[in-house]
C-alpha positions as CSV (number, residue, x, y, z in Angstrom):
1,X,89.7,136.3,-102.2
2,X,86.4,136.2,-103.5
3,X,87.2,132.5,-104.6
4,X,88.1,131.7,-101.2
5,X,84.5,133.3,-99.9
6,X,82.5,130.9,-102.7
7,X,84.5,128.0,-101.7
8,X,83.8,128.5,-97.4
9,X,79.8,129.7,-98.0
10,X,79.4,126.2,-100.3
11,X,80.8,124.6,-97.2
12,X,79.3,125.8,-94.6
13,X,76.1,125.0,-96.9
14,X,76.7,121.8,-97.2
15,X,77.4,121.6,-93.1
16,X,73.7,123.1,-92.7
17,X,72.5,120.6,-95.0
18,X,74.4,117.2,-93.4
19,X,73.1,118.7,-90.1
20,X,69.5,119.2,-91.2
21,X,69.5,115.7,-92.5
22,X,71.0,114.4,-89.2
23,X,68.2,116.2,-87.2
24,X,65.5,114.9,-89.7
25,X,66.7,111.5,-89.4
26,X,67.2,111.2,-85.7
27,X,63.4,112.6,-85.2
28,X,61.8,110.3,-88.2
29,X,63.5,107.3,-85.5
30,X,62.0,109.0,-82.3
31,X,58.9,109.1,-84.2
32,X,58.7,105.6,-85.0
33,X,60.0,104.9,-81.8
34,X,57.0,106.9,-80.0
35,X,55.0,105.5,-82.6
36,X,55.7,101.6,-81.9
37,X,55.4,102.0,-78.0
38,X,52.0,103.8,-78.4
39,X,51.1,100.8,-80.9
40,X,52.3,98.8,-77.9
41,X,50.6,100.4,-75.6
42,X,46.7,100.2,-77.1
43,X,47.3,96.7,-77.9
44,X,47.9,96.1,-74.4
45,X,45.1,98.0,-73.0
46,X,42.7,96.1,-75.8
47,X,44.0,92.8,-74.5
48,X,44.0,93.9,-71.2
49,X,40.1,94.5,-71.6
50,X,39.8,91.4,-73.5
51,X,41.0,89.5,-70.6
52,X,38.9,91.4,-68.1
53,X,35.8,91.1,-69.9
54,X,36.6,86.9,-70.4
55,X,36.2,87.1,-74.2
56,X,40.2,85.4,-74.1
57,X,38.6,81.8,-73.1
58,X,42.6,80.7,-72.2
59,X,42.5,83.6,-69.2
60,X,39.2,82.4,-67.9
61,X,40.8,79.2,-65.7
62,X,44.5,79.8,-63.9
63,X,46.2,77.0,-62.2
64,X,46.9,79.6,-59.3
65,X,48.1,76.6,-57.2
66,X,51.5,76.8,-59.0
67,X,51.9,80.0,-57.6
68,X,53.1,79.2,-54.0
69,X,54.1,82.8,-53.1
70,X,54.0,86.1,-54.8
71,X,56.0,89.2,-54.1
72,X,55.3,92.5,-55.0
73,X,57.5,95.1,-55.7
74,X,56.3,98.9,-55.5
75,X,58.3,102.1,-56.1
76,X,58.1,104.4,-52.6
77,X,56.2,107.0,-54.7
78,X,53.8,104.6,-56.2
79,X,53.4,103.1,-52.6
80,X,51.7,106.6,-51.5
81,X,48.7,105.3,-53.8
82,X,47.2,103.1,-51.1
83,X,43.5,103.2,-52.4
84,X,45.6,101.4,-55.6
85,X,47.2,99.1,-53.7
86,X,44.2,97.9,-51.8
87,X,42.7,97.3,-55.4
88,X,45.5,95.3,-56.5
89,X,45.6,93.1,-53.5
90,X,41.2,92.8,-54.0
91,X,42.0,92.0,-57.5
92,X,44.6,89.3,-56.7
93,X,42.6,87.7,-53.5
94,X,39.6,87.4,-56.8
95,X,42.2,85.5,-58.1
96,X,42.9,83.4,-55.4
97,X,46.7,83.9,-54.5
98,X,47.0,83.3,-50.7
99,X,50.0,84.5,-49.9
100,X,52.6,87.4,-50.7
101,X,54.3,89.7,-49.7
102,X,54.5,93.4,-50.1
103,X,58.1,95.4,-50.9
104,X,59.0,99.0,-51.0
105,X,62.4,100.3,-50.2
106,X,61.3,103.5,-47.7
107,X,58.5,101.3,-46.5
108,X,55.6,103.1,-46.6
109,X,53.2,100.1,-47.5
110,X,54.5,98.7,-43.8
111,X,53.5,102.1,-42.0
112,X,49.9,101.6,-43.6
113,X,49.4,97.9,-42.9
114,X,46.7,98.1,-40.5
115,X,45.0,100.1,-43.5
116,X,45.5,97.8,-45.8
117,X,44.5,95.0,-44.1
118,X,41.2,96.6,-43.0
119,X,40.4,96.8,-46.4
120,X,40.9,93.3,-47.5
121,X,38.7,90.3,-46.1
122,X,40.1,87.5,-44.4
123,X,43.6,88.8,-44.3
124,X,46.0,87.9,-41.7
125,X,49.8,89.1,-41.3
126,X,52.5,86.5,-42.8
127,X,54.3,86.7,-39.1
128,X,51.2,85.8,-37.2
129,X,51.3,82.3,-38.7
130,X,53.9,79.5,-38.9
131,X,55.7,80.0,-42.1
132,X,55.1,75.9,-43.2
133,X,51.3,76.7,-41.5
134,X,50.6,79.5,-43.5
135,X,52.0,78.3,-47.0
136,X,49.5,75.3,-46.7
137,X,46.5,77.2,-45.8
138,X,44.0,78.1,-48.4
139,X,41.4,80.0,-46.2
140,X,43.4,83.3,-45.9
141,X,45.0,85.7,-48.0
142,X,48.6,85.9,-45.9
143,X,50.3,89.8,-46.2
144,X,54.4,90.6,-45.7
145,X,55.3,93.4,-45.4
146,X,59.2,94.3,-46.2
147,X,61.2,97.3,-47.1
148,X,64.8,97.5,-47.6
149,X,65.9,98.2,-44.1
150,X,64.7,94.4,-43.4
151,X,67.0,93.4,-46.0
152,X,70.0,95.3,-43.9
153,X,69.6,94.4,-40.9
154,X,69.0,90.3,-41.6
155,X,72.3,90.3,-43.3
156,X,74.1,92.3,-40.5
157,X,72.1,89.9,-37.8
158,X,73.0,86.9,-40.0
159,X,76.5,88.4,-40.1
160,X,76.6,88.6,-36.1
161,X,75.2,84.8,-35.9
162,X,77.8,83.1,-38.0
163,X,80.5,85.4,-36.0
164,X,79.9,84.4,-32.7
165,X,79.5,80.3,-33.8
166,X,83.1,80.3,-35.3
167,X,84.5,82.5,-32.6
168,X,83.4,80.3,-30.6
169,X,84.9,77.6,-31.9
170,X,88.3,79.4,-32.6
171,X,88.2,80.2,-28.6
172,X,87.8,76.6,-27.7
173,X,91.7,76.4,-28.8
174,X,90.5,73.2,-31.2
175,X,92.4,72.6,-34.3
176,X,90.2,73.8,-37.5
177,X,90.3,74.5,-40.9
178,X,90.1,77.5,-43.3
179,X,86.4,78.1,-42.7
180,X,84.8,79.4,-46.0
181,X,81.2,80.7,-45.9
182,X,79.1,79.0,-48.3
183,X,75.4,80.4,-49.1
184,X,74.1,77.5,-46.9
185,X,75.8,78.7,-43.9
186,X,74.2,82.3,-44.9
187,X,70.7,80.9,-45.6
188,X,70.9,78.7,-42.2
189,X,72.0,82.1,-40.0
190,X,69.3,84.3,-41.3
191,X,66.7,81.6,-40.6
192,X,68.1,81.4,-36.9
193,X,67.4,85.1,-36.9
194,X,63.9,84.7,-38.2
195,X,64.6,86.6,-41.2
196,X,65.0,83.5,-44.1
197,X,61.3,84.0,-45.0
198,X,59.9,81.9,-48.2
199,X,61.3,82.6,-51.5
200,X,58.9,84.2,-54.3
201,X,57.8,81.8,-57.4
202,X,56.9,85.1,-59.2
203,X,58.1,89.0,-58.1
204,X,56.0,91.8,-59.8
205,X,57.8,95.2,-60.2
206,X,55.9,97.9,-60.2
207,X,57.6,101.4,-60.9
208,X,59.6,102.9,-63.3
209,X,63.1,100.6,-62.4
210,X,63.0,97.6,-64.2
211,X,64.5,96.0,-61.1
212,X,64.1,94.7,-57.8
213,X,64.5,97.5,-55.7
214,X,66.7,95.9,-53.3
215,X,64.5,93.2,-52.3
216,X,66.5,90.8,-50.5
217,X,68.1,89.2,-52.9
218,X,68.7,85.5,-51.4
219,X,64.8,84.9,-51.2
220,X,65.2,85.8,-55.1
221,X,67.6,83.1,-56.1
222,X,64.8,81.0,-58.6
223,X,62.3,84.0,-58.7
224,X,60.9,85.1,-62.0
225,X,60.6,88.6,-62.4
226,X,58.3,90.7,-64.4
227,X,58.2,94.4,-64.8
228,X,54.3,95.9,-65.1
229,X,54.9,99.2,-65.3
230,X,53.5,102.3,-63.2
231,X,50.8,101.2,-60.2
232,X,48.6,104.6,-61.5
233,X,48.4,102.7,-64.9
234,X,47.8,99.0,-63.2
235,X,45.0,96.9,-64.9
236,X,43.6,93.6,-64.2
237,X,43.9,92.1,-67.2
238,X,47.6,92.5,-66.9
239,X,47.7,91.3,-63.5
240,X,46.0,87.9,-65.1
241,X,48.2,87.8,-68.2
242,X,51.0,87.9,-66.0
243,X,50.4,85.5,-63.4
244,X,48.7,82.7,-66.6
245,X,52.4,83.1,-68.2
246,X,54.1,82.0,-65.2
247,X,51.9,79.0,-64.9
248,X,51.8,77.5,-67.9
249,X,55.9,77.8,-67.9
250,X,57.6,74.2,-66.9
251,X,60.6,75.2,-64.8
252,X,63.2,73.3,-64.2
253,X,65.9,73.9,-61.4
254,X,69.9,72.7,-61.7
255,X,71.6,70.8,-59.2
C-alpha cells in the first residue's frame, strides 16, 4: 500500500513538473511575442519621425498623381475622434490627395460633415461635382462621405432597377433567353441609381479589424488595402510611408 502511495505522489510530481514547464514555455513565447511587437512598434515610431522630420530623402517627393482616389476606412468608435480626423484629412490635403472618400459603418463621420468640412480649406462635397469633373480637378480637396447603410440600399435599388428592365421585357410576351446577371449588368444598375461612385486606388483601414468594414465591396474590386492601425495612434509619417508604397508599385490589371 505504501508502494502504491510512492508510486501516485512520483506521479503526480512529475504532472506538476510537465505542467510548470508547459506554463513556463507558453509565457517565454508571449514574452518574445510582446517583446517583437514592441520592437515593432519603436521602429515604427522612429521611422515614422524620420519621415516627418524629412531626414528619409526617398519620402521627401510623392508622385501623389498616381493616387486618383483614396478611401478611408474608420472604425465607428474611432470616428467619435473628429478633432483626429480633421488632422488626418489637413495632413493628407499637405500632401496633395484631392479626392476621397470617408467610410464608417454607423456613419458618424456623415452626421459631422458640415464639421469637418469647416475645418478643411477649399473642400467641396464629392456629390456637388460631376464625378468625371471632379476626378480631374486639382484645385479642391473633394470629401465622400459613406457608411454601410449606402452600401444596402445601392444594392437593393440596383436590385429594383435590373427587376423592372427584365420584367419588362418578360411582359412584352417576346421570346428570350436564360438571363444571367453578370457584374456588368450590376455595375451598370447601380450607376443608373447614382450610387456606382469611383473605385479607390488605395483604402486605409483604420481600427482594430483588419478589414473593410463593409465598404461596398464592388468599388473595391482593384483596391489595395492597408491596415494602419488605431486613428488615437495615427502619425504622419505613416500616412506618407503608406501612400509612397503604393506609388512606387507598378500594377498591372488582368483581362
Amino acid at each position: 500500500m505504501d508502494f502504491k502511495d510512492e508510486v501516485q505522489r512520483v506521479k503526480f510530481g512529475i504532472n506538476q513538473i510537465g505542467n510548470f514547464g508547459l506554463r513556463l514555455v507558453w509565457h517565454s513565447v508571449h514574452l518574445l511575442v510582446r517583446f517583437w511587437y514592441l520592437g515593432v512598434g519603436v521602429a515604427n515610431v522612429i521611422e515614422s519621425y524620420l519621415i516627418s522630420s524629412g531626414l528619409l530623402k526617398r519620402y521627401r517627393s510623392i508622385d501623389v498623381g498616381k493616387l486618383r482616389y483614396l478611401a478611408i476606412v474608420i472604425e465607428s468608435d474611432d470616428a467619435c475622434r473628429i478633432s483626429k480626423v480633421i488632422q488626418l484629412l489637413q495632413w493628407l490635403q499637405a500632401i496633395g490627395v484631392k479626392h476621397l472618400c470617408l467610410y464608417d459603418t454607423e456613419g458618424v463621420l456623415k452626421k459631422s460633415k458640415e464639421s469637418i468640412l469647416a475645418k478643411l480649406k477649399n473642400a467641396t462635397l464629392f456629390e456637388e461635382a460631376d464625378e468625371r469633373d471632379s476626378l480631374l480637378d486639382q484645385k479642391h480637396m473633394t470629401l465622400e462621405f459613406a457608411s454601410i447603410s449606402d452600401g444596402k440600399e445601392a444594392v437593393a435599388k440596383g436590385g429594383n432597377v435590373l427587376f423592372m428592365k427584365y420584367s419588362k421585357v418578360a411582359n412584352s410576351g417576346a421570346e428570350q433567353k436564360e438571363q444571367i446577371f453578370t457584374e456588368a449588368n450590376m455595375t451598370e444598375a447601380l450607376r443608373a441609381v447614382g450610387c456606382g461612385g469611383p473605385e479607390p486606388d488605395l483604402l486605409l483601414v483604420y481600427g482594430p479589424a483588419r478589414c473593410h468594414l463593409g465598404f461596398p465591396a464592388w468599388r473595391i474590386r482593384y483596391t489595395e488595402i492597408v491596415h494602419m492601425g488605431p486613428l488615437k495612434s495615427v502619425r504622419y509619417g505613416s500616412l506618407v510611408k503608406a501612400i509612397y508604397k503604393f506609388t512606387i508599385v507598378r500594377q498591372k490589371y488582368g483581362t
